[in-house]
C-alpha positions in Angstrom: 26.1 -20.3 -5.6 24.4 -20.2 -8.7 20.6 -19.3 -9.3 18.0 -18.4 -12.0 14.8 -17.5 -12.6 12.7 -17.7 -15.5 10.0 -15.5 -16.0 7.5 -14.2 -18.9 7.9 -10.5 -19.3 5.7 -8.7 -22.1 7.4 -6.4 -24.6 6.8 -3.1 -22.8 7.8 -5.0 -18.8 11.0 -6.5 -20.9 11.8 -2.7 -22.2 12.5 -1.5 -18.8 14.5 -5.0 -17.1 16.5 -4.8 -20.6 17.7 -0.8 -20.1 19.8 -2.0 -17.0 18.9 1.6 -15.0 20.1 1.5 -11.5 17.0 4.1 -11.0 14.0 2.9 -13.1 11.2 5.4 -12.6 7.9 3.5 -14.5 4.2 5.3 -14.9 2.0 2.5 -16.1 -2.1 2.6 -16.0 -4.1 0.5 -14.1 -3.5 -3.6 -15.0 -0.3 -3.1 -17.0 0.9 -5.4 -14.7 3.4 -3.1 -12.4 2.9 -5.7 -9.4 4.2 -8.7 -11.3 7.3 -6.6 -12.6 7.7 -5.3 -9.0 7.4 -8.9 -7.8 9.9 -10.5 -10.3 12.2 -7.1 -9.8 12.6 -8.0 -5.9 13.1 -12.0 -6.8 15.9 -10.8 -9.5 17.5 -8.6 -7.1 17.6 -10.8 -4.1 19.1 -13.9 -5.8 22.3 -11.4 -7.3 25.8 -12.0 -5.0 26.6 -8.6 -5.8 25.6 -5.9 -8.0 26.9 -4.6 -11.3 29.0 -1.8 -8.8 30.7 -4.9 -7.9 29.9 -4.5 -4.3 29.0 -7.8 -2.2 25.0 -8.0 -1.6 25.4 -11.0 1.1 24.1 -8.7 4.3 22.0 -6.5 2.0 18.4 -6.8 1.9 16.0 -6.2 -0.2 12.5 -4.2 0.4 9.2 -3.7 -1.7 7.7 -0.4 -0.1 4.1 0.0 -0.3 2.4 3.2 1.0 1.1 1.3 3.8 2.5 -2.8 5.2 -1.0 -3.7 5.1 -1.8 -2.5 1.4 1.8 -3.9 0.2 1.4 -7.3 2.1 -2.0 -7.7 0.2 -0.6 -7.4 -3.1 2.5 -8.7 -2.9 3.1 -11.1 -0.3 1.4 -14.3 -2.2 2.8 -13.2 -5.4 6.2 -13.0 -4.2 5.9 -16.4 -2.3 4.4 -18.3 -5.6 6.5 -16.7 -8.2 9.8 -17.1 -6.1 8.9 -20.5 -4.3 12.3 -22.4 -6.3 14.2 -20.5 -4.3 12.3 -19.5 -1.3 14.5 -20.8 1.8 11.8 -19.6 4.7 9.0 -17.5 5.2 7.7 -15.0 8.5 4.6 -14.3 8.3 3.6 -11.3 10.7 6.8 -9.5 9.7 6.2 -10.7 5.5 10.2 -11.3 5.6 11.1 -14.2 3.1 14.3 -15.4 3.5 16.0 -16.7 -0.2 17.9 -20.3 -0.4 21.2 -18.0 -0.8 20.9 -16.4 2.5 19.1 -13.0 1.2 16.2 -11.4 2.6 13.1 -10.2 1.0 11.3 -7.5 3.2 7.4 -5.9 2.6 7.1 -2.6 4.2 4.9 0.6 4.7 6.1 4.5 3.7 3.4 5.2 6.7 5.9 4.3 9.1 8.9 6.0 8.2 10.9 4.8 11.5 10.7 1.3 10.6 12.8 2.3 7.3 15.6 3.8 8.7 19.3 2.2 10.0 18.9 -0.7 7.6 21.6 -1.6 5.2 19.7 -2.0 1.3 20.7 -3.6 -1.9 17.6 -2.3 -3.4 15.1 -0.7 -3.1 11.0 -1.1 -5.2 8.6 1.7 -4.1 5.0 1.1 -5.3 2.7 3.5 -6.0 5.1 6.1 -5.4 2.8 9.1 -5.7 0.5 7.9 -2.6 4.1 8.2 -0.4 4.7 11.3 1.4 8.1 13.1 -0.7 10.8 12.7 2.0 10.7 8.8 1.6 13.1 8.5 -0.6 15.9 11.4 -0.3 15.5 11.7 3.7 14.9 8.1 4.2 15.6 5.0 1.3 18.2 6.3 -0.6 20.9 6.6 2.4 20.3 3.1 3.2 21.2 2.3 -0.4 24.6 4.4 -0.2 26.8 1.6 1.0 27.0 -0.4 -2.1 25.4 2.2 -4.3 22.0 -0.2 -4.8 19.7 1.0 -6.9 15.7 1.4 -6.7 12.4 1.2 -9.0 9.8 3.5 -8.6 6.1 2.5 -10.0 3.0 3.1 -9.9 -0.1 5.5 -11.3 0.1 8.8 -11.5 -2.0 11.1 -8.5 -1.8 14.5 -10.3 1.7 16.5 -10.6 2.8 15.7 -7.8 6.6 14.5 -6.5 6.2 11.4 -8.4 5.3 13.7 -11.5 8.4 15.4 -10.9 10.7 12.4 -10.0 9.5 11.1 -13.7 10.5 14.3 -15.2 13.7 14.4 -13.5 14.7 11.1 -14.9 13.4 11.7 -18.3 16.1 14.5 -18.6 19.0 13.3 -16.6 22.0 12.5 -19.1 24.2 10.4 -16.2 23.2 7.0 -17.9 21.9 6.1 -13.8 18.0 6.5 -14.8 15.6 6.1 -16.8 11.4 6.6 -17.0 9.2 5.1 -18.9 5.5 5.7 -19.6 2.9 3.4 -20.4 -0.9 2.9 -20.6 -2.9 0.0 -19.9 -3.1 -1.1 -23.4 0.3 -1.6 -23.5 -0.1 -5.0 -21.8 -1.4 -6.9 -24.6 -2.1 -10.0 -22.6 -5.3 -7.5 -21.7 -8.8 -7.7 -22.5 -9.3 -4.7 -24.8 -13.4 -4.8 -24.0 -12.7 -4.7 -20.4 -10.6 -1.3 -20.7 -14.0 -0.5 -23.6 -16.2 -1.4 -20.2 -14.2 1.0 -17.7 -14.1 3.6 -20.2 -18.0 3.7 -20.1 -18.2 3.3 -16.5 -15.7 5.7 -15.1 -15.6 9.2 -15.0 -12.9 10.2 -17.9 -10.5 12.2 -15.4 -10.4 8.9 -13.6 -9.8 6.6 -17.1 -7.3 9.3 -17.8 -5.3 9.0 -14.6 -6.0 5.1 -14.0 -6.0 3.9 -17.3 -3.8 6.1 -19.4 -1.6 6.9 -16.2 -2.2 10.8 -17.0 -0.5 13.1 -14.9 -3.3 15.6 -15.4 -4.0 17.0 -11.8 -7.1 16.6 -10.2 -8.6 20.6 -9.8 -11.1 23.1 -10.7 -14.2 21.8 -13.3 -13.6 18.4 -12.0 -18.3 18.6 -12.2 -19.7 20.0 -15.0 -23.5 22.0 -14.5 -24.7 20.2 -17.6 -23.9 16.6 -15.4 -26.7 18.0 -13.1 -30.4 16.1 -13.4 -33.2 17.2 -11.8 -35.9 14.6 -11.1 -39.0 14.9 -8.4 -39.8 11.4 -9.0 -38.6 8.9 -6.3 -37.6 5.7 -8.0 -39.5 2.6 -7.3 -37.0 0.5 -6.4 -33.8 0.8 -4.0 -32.8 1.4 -0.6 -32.1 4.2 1.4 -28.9 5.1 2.8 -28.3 8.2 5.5 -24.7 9.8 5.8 -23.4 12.6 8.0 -20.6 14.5 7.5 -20.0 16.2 11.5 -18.7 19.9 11.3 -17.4 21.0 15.0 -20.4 21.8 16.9 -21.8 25.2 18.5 -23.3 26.2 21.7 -26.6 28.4 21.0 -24.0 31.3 22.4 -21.8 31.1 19.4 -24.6 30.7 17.0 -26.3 34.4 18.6 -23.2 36.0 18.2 -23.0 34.9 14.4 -19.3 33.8 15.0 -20.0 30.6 12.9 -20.2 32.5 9.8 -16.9 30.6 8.2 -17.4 27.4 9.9 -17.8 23.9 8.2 -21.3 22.4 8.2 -22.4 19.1 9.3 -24.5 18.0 6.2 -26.6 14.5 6.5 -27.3 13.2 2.6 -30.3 11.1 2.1 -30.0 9.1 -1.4 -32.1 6.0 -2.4 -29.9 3.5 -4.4 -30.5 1.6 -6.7 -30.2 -0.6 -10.5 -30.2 3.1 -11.9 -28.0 4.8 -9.9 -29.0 7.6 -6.6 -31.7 9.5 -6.4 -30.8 12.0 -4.1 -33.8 13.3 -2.0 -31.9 15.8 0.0 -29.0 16.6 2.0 -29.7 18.9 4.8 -27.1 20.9 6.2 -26.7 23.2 9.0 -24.3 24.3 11.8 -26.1 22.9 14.9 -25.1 21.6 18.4 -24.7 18.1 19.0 -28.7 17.4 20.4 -30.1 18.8 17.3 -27.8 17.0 14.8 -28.6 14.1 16.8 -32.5 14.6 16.4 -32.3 15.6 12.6 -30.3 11.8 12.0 -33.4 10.7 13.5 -36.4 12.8 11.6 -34.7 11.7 8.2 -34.1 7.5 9.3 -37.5 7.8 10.6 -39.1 9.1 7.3 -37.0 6.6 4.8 -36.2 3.6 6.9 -32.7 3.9 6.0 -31.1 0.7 5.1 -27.9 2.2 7.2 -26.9 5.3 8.9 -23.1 5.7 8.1 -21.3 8.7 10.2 -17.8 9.8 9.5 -15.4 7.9 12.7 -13.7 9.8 14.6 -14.3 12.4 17.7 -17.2 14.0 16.3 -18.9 11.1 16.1 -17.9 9.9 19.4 -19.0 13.6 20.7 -22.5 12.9 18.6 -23.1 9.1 20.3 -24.7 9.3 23.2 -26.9 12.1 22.2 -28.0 9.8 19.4 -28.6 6.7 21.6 -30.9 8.8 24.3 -33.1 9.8 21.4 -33.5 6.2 19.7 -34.3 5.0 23.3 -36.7 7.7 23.7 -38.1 7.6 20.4 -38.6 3.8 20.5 -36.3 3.9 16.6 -32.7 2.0 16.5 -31.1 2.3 13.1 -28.1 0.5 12.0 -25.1 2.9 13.0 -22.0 2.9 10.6 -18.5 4.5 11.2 -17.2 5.8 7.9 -13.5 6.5 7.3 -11.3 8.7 5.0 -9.5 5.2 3.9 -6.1 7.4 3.8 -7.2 9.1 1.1 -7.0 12.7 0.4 -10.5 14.3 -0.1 -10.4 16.0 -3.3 -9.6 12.4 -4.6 -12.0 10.7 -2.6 -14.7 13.3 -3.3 -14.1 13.2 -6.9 -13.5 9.9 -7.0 -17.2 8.5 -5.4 -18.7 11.5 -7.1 -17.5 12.4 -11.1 -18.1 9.3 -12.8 -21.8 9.0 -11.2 -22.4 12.3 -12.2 -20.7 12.6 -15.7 -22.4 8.9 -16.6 -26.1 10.6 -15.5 -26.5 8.2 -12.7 -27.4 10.4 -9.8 -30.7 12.2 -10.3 -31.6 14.9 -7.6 -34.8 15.8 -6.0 -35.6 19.5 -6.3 -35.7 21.9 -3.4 -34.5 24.1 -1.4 -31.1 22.6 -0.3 -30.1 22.5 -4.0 -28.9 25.7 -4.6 -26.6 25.2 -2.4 -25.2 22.1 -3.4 -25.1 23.1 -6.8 -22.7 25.6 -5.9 -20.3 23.7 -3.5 -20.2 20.5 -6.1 -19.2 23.4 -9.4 -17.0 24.9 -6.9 -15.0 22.0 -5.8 -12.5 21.5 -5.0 -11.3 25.4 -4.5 -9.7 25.6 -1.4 -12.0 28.9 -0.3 -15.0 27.1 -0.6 -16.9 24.9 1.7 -17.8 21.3 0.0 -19.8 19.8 3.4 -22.7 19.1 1.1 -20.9 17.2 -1.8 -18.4 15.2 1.0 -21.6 14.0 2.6 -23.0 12.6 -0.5 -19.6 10.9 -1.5 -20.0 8.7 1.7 -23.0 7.2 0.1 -20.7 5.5 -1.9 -19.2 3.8 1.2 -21.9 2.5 2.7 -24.3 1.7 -0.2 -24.9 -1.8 -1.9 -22.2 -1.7 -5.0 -21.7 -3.8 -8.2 -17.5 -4.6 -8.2 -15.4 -6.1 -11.0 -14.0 -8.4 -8.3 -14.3 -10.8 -11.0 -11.0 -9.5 -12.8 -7.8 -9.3 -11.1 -7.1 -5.1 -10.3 -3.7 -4.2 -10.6 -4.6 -1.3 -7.6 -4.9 -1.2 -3.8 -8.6 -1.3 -3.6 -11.8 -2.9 -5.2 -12.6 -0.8 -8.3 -16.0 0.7 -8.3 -17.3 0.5 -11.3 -18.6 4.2 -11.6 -16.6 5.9 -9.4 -13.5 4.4 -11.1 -12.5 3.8 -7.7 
């Protein structure tokens, strides 16, 4: 059976289909257009009888491998199905299996579930956004389902510090085999691109996140991540904005523990109290404290009650449950029912997600923060960030804000990335 595909590749996309590599390892910033190379790569691959081994392909199938099904079905499940849709045979939905017109199967799948990678028989292999995959993926679990016809694999995505992407990149860079090669590519190296939109992020973002998103910079993400000079003072609530609430839960102590000064290295539950608006957050305090579970519950309440927060956001999970129906006894008693938010990690790491929510609002001057007592302290655990020694309750706290506060997207361009960019975040 004969097939072809014809598709528009720009320079820098052509240089790596043109270098033939079985193992193509590609950094590329953010809207160079890796999931339209990874799209086409799949469609190439599963239309091929056999591979340039010489080895039959006709039971071998082929698997784009996002770091989670969900994330890789969003981005690539409509793109696959309109770019390949001449030769598109059948489609499954709920299992995003595409079945070609010469019998060869096109699979989505999630690194988060490593059991449902193993067994299968591959003729290649695209893992997306490599860097957000945990390391054993691909030695311990894709490459010996590649073995049997020696298949071959692409590896792209944005750098995440120097991590094992960082060194799978340098790995190929120096092997002399002829079996791999790497490439490394900003964002301007698309030039179908809008060069005042990459002028717009550059403004917007903080520049460790242009660096790594737009430049695909392997600079890791650690110590002076927040400059002191970032840090405004300003007693003067703005006008205009609403208020947001979010708690951060530490584990909770008995009045015991707390007597017998055993909670001297223990997390704090911190609850940030920011007013956001057209200029940015004004930050009017974040109180923090290690405090049972009835006296966190009755601080949410003091702080809601003096702002008339907008919402109340409180990281999910069993702290929050524990917190509940403490909180629910006081708003029945106290007459006062805010709007309860869970907040979640969104599988990312903190130091990432910290920095992320925070840097660019800080290094941009669009976070002003109200003088007192709780500042110091702050102060400290921000500069500190993110050493491993140090507590950072305070700034985590105040990077939920971002996740529950009224935000201005670029939804109106199309993000080569997993998630919504926030415009000064850079997330």
């Amino acid at each position: 059976m004969s097939l072809s595909l014809d598709f528009k590749l720009h320079p820098a996309q052509m240089e790596v289909f043109t270098a033939n590599k079985k193992f193509s390892v590609v950094v590329a910033g953010r809207r160079f257009g890796k999931s339209y190379m990874s799209a086409i790569k799949c469609l190439v691959e599963g239309i091929k009888e056999e591979n340039e081994k010489g080895y039959s392909l006709k039971h071998k199938d082929v698997w784009y491998i996002a770091p989670t099904f969900q994330q890789g079905k969003d981005i690539m499940w409509g793109l696959l199905k309109e770019l390949g849709k001449d030769i598109i045979e059948s489609t499954v939905e709920n299992t995003a299996t595409i079945r070609l017109i010469n019998g060869r199967k096109i699979l989505i799948k999630g690194s988060d579930r490593p059991d449902t990678l193993r067994g299968a028989g591959l003729g290649f292999a695209v893992l997306d956004e490599y860097a957000s995959m945990k390391s054993n993926v691909w030695e311990e679990i894709v490459l010996p389902t590649l073995t049997d016809v020696e298949g071959g694999a692409l590896f792209i995505g944005t750098p995440a510090g120097k991590n094992h992407f960082y060194d799978l990149y340098l790995e190929a860079e120096a092997d002399d085999s002829g079996d791999w090669g790497a490439w490394h590519f900003n964002t301007t190296d698309n030039p179908t691109l809008n060069r005042n939109l990459v002028d717009t992020f550059k403004k917007k973002m903080s520049s460790h996140a242009f660096k790594q998103e737009f430049e695909a910079s392997f600079e890791a993400t650690g110590s002076g991540i927040f400059k002191d000079e970032w840090l405004h003072e300003d007693p003067n609530e703005p006008a205009d904005g609403q208020w947001y609430i979010a708690v951060d839960p530490a584990g909770y102590t008995d009045d015991k523990e707390l007597t017998k000064g055993r909670t001297k290295n223990l997390d704090e539950t911190a609850i940030a109290i920011v007013k956001v608006g057209p200029y940015g957050w004004w930050v009017k305090e974040i109180d923090s404290g290690r405090w049972g579970v009835r006296e966190t519950s009755i601080r949410i309440l003091h702080h809601y009650k003096q702002v008339r927060a907008s919402c109340v956001g409180i990281e999910s999970g069993s702290l929050k449950n524990a917190i509940m129906p403490y909180l629910e006894d006081q708003m029945r008693r106290l007459n006062i029912y805010p709007r309860i938010e869970g907040m979640t990690h969104g599988n990312q790491k903190k130091t990432e997600r910290i920095a992320w929510a925070l840097a660019g609002r800080f290094e941009h001057g669009r976070v002003k923060l109200n003088p007192g007592p709780w500042l110091n302290k702050f102060r400290s655990q921000l500069l500190d960030f993110p050493n491993p020694l140090a507590h950072d309750d305070l700034p985590d706290a105040l990077a939920y804000i971002a996740q529950i506060s009224e935000t201005t997207y670029l939804d109106e361009f199309e993000i080569d990335y997993w998630e919504a960019l926030d415009p000064d975040s850079g997330y």
